[in-house]
C-alpha positions as CSV (number, residue, x, y, z in Angstrom):
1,X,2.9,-43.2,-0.3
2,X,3.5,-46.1,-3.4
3,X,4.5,-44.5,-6.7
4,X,2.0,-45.9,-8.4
5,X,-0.8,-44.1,-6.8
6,X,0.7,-40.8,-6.9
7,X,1.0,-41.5,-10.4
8,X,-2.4,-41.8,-10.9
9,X,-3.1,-38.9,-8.8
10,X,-0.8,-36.5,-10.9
11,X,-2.8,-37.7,-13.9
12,X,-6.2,-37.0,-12.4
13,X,-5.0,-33.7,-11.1
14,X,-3.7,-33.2,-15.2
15,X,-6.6,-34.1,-16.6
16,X,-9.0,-31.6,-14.2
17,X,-6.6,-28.8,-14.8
18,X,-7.0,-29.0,-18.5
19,X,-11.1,-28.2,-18.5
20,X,-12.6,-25.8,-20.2
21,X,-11.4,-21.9,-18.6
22,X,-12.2,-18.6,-19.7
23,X,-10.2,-17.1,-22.5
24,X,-7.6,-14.8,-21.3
25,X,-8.2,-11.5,-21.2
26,X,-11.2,-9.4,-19.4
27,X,-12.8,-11.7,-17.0
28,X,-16.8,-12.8,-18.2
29,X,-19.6,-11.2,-16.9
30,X,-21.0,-12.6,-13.3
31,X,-24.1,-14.9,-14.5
32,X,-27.6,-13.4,-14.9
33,X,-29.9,-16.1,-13.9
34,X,-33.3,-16.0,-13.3
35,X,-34.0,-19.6,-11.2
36,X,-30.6,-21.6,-9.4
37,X,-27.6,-23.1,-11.4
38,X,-25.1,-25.2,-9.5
39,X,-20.8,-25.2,-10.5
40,X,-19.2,-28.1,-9.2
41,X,-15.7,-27.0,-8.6
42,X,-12.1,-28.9,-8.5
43,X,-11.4,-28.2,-4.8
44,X,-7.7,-30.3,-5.2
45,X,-7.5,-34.0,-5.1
46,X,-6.3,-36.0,-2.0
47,X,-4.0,-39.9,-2.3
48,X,-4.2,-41.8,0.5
49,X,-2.7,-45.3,1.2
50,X,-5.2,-46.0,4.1
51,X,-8.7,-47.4,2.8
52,X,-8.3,-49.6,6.2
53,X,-9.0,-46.3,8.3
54,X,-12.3,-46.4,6.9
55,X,-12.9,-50.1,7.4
56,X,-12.6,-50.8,3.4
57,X,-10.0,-53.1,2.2
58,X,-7.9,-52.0,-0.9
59,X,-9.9,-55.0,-2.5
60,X,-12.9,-52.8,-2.1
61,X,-12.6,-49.9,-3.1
62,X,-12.0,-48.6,-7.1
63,X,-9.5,-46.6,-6.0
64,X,-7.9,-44.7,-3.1
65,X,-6.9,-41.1,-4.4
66,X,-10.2,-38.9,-3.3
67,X,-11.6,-36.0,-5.4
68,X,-12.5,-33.0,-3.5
69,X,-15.1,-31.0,-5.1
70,X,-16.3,-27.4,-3.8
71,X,-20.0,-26.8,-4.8
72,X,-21.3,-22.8,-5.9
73,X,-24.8,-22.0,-6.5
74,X,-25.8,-18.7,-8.0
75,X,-29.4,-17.6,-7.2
76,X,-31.1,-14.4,-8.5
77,X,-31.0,-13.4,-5.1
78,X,-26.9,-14.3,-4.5
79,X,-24.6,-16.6,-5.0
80,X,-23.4,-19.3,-2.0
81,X,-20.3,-21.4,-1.7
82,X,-20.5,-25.0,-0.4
83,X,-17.2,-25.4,0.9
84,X,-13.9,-23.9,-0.2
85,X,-11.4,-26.7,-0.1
86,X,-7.9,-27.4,-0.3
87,X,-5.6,-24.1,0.2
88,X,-5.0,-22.1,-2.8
89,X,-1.3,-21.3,-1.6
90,X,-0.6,-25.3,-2.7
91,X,-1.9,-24.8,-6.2
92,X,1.0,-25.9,-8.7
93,X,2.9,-27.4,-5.7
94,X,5.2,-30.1,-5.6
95,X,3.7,-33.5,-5.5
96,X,4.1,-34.6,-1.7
97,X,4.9,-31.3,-0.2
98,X,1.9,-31.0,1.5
99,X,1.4,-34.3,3.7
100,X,-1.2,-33.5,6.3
101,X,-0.4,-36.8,7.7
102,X,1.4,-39.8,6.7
103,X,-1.4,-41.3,4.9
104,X,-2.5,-38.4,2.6
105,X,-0.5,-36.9,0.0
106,X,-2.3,-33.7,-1.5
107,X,-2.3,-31.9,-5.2
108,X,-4.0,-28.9,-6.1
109,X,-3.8,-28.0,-9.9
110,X,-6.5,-24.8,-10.2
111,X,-7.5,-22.3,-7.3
112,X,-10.6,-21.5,-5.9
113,X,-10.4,-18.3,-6.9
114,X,-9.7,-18.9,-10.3
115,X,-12.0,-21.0,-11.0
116,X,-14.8,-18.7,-9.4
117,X,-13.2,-16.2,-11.9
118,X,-14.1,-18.3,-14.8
119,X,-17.8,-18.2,-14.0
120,X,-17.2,-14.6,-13.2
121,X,-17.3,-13.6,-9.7
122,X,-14.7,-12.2,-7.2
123,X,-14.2,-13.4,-3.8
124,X,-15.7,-10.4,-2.3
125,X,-19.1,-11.4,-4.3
126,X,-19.9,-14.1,-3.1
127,X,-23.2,-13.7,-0.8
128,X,-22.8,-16.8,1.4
129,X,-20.3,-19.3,2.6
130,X,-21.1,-22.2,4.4
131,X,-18.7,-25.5,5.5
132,X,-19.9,-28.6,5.2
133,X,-17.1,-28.8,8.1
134,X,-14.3,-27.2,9.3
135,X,-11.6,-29.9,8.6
136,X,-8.6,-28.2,5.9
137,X,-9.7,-29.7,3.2
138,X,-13.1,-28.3,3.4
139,X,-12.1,-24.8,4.6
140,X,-8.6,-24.4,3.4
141,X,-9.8,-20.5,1.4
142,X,-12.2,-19.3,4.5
143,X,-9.8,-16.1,4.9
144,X,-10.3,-15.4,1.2
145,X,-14.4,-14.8,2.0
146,X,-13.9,-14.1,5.7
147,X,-14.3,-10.1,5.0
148,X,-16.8,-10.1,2.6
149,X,-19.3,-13.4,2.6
150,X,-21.7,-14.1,5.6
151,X,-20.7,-17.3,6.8
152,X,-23.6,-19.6,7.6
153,X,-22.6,-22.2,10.5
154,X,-24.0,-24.0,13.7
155,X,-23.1,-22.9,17.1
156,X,-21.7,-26.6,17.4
157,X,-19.1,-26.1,14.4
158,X,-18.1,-23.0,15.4
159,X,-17.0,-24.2,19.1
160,X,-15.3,-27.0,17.1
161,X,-13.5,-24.6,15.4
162,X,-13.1,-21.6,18.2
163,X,-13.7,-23.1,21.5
164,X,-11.0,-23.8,23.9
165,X,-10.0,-26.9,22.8
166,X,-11.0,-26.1,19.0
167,X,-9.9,-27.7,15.8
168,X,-6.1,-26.3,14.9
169,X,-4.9,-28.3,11.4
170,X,-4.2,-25.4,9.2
171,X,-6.0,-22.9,11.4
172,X,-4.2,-20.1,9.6
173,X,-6.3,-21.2,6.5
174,X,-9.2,-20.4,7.8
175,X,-9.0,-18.4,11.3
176,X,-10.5,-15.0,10.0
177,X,-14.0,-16.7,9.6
178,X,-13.9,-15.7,13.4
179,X,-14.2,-12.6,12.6
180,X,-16.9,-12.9,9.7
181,X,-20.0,-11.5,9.3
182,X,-21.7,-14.6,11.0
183,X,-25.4,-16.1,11.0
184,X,-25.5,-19.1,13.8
185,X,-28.2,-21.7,12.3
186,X,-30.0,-24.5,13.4
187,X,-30.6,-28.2,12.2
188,X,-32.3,-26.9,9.2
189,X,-31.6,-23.3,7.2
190,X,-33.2,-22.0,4.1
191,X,-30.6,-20.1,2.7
192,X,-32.8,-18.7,0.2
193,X,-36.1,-18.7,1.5
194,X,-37.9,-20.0,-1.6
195,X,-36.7,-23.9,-0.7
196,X,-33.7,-24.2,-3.3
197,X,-30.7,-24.5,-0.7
198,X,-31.6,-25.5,2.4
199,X,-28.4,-26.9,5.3
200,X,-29.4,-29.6,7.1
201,X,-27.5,-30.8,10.6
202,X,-25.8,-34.0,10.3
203,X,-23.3,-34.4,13.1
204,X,-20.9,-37.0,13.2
205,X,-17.8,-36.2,11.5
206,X,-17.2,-33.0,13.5
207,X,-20.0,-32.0,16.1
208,X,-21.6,-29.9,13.3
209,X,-21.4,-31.5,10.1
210,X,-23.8,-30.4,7.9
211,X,-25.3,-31.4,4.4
212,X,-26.9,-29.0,1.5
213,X,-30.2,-29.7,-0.1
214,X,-30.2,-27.7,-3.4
215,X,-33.6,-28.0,-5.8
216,X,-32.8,-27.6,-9.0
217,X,-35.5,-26.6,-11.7
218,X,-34.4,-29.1,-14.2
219,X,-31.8,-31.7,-12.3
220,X,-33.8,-32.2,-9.4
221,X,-32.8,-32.1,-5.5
222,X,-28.6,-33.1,-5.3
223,X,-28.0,-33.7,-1.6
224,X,-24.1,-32.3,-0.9
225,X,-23.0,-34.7,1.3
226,X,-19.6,-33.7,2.8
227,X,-17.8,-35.8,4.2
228,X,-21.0,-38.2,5.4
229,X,-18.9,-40.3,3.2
230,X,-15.3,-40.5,1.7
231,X,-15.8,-43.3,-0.3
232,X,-19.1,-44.2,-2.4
233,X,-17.9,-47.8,-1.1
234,X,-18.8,-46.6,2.4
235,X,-22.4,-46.2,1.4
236,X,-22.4,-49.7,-0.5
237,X,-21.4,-51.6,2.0
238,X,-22.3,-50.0,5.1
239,X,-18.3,-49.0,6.7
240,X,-17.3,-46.0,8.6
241,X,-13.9,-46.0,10.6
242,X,-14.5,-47.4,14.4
243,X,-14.4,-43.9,16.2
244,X,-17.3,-42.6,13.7
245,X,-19.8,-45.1,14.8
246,X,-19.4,-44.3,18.6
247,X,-20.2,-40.9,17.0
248,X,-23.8,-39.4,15.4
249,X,-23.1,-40.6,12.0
250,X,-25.0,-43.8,11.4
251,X,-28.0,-41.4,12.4
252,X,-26.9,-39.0,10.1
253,X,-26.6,-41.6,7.3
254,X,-29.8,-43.0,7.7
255,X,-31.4,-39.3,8.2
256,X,-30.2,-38.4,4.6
257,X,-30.6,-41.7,3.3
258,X,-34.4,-41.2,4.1
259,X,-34.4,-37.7,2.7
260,X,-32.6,-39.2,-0.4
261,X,-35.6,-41.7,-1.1
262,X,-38.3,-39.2,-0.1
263,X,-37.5,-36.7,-2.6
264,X,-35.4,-38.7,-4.8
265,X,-32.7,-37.0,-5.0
266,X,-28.8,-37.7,-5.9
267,X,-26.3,-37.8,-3.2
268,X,-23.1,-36.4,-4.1
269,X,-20.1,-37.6,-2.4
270,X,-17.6,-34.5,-2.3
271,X,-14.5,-36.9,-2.6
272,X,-15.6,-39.9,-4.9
273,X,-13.0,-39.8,-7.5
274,X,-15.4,-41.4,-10.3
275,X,-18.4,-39.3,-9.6
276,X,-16.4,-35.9,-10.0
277,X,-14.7,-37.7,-14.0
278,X,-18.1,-37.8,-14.5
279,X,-20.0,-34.6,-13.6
280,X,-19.9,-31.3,-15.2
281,X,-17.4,-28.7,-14.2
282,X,-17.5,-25.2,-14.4
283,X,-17.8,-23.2,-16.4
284,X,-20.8,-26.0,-17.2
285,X,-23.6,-26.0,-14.8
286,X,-26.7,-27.3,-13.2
287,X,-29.7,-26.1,-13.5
């Protein structure tokens, strides 16, 4: 991993830990809300040296360190979690001590549940969790809501993650969503049932990639893309890495590409580094 881009990721990783936080002290009050708000939350922040894995050359792309935003929504009737990111047990580690692989060096300044504690919830209040996948850095805190939270997931995920040949990178992450309280959905949920968070099936990635739909009374509809994309250059210019295109995802693309232009909504790429500099972070929020 070049200096020079782990540079830049310390200074990203810097700047998001110095946002706005509670004051010390007795925690705020969970929010009282009477229609949907949306956090974005820093979920850790990823360096890679490999734009070429996703058939981008370095050329192409603004940059190669990835954000990795976590998404929660607080409803009047609960709250739901869109993914829980990187580990907590690497926050304030080392830069380069956790290499998944040889092309990704990984930084994680503020935890989950710290963050969540700014806005004023515990883990064990959170209503529902859902994974956009089950790849660690989208699930690295599942334990943390695994007791408490009803994890919402398709039957295709969770073989992906519990079959016999299942998904094991960081398993001990998240393993204990096995155990969860546990609602198998189909290609379309309404988490809500009023239309405000809906999960939508878009396989691909992993055999049960999903995307969230969230209305919002005064942003309009955001569709939470996952990891549909890595890079917003991906969407530009029409790449995906080889193995992805013998997969579901160009049908997945152009499924929420259509639902983009029919409802006219944003698409939110979880890991485009200029999109997250630019959006509100808690303890802001969407409404």
């Amino acid at each position: 991993m070049k200096l020079a881009r782990l540079g830049k990721l310390v200074l990203y990783c810097l700047a998001a830990s110095m946002l706005p936080t509670s004051a010390s002290g007795e925690p705020p009050p969970m929010p009282v809300v009477s229609a949907p708000r949306l956090y974005v939350l820093d979920c850790g922040a990823l360096a890679t040296d490999s734009p070429e894995g996703f058939n981008l050359t370095r050329d192409e792309v603004a940059t190669t360190i990835m954000a990795n935003m976590c998404f929660l929504i607080v409803h009047p009737k609960g709250t739901f979690l869109w993914d829980t990111g990187v580990s907590d047990r690497w926050t304030g580690r080392p830069l380069g001590e956790f290499q998944p692989n040889k092309h990704v060096s990984v930084v994680r300044m503020r935890s989950l549940v710290g963050q969540l504690a700014d806005i004023g919830y515990r883990p064990d209040q959170i209503t529902y969790l859902s994974l956009s996948h089950a790849h660690w850095d989208h699930s690295g805190n599942g334990n943390v809501f695994a007791r408490t939270a009803t994890w919402l997931v398709s039957k295709a995920e969770h073989d992906f993650m519990f079959g016999p040949d299942g998904y094991t990178r960081e398993r001990q992450d998240w393993v204990d969503l096995q155990t969860a309280k546990t609602i198998l959905i189909g290609d379309d949920y309404d988490v809500f049932g009023d239309g405000s968070v809906v999960i939508k099936l878009a396989p691909g990635h992993s055999p049960g990639h999903s995307v969230a739909v969230v209305n919002l009374p005064h942003t309009g509809p955001i569709i939470l893309a996952g990891d549909l994309y890595h890079f917003k250059e991906e969407a530009m210019l029409d790449r995906m890495p080889d193995a992805e295109r013998r997969t579901q995802t160009p049908q997945s693309r152009a499924m929420v590409a259509a639902l983009a232009k029919s409802l006219n909504a944003q698409v939110w790429i979880a890991h485009d580094l200029a999109l997250s500099q630019r959006l509100l972070h808690e303890p802001a929020f969407y409404d």
